[in-house]
C-alpha positions as CSV (number, residue, x, y, z in Angstrom):
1,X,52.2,-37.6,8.7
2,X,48.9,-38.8,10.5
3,X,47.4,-40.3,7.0
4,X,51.2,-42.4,7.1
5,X,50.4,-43.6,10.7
6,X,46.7,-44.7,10.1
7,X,47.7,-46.9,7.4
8,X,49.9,-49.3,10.2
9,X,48.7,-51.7,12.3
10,X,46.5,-49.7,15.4
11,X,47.3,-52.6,17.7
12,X,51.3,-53.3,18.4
13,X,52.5,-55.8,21.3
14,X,56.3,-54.3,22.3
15,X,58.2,-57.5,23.7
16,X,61.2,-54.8,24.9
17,X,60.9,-51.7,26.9
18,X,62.7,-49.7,24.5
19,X,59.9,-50.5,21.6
20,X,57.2,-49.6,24.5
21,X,59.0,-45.9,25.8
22,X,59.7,-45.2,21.7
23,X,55.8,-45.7,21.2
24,X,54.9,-43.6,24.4
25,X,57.3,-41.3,23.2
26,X,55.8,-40.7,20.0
27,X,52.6,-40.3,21.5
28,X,51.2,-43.5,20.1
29,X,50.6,-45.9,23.5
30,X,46.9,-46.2,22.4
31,X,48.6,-48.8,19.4
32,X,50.2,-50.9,22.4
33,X,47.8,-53.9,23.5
34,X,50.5,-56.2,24.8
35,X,54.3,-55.8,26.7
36,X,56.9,-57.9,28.1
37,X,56.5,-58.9,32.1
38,X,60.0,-57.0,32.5
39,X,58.5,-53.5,31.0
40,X,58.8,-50.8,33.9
41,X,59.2,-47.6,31.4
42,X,56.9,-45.9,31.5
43,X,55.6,-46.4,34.6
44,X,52.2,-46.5,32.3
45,X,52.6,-49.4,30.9
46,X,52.8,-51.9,33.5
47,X,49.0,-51.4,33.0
48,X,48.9,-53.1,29.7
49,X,48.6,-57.3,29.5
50,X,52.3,-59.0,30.0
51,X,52.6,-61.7,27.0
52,X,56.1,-62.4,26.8
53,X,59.2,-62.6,29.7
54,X,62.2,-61.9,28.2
55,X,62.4,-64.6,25.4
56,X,59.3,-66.7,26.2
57,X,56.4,-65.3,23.9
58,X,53.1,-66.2,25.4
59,X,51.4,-67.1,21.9
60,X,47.8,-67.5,23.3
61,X,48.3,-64.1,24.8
62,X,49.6,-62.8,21.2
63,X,46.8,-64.6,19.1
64,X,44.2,-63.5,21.9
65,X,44.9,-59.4,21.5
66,X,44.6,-59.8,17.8
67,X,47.9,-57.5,17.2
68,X,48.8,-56.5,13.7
69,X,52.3,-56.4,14.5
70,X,54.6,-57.2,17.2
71,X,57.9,-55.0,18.3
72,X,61.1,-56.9,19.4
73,X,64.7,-57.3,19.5
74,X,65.6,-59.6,17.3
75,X,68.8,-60.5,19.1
76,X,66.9,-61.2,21.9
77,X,64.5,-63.3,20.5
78,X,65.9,-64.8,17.5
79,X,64.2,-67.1,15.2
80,X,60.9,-67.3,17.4
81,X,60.6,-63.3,16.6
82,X,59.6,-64.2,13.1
83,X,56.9,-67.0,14.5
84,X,55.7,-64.1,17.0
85,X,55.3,-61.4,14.0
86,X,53.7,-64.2,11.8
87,X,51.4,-65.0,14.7
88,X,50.4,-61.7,15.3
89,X,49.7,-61.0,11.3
90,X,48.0,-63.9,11.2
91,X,45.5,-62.9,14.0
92,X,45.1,-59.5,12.7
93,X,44.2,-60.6,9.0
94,X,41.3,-62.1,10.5
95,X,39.8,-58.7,12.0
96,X,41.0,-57.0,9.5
97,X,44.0,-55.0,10.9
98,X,42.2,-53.5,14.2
């Protein structure tokens, strides 16, 4: 299972607390390089840098972590969550996938 994980993006911004507890719950909070301002689960990962509050994405944030992929509700952020996830690709092509 650890050769499947490798292959994904190492750094994730989760833009909902769900995304961010599911990571920490898996183990894999090393991946997360960005959260949302309202994040309070874990109490852990108010330590990471805030990018987005609630559906206002902080895009120079985003492009600055150089994320491979970002981790969002859809619903919540609707037709900018494609712009976010394309931002964040686009910023991690360039170091090739950190």
């Amino acid at each position: 299972m650890m050769d499947r994980l490798t292959s994904y993006p190492r750094r994730i911004i989760c833009l909902t607390e769900e995304t961010t507890e599911t990571l920490y719950l898996l183990g894999e909070q090393e991946r997360i390089v960005g959260v949302s301002g309202y994040t309070v689960r874990p109490p852990e990962a108010r330590q990471k840098p805030k990018v987005s509050a609630f559906i206002n994405a902080k895009f120079d944030k985003i492009l600055a972590l150089e994320a491979g992929r970002a981790a969002l509700d859809e619903d919540e952020f609707g037709a900018e969550s494609r712009r976010v996830n394309a931002l964040a690709r686009s910023a991690a092509s360039r170091k090739s996938w950190k």
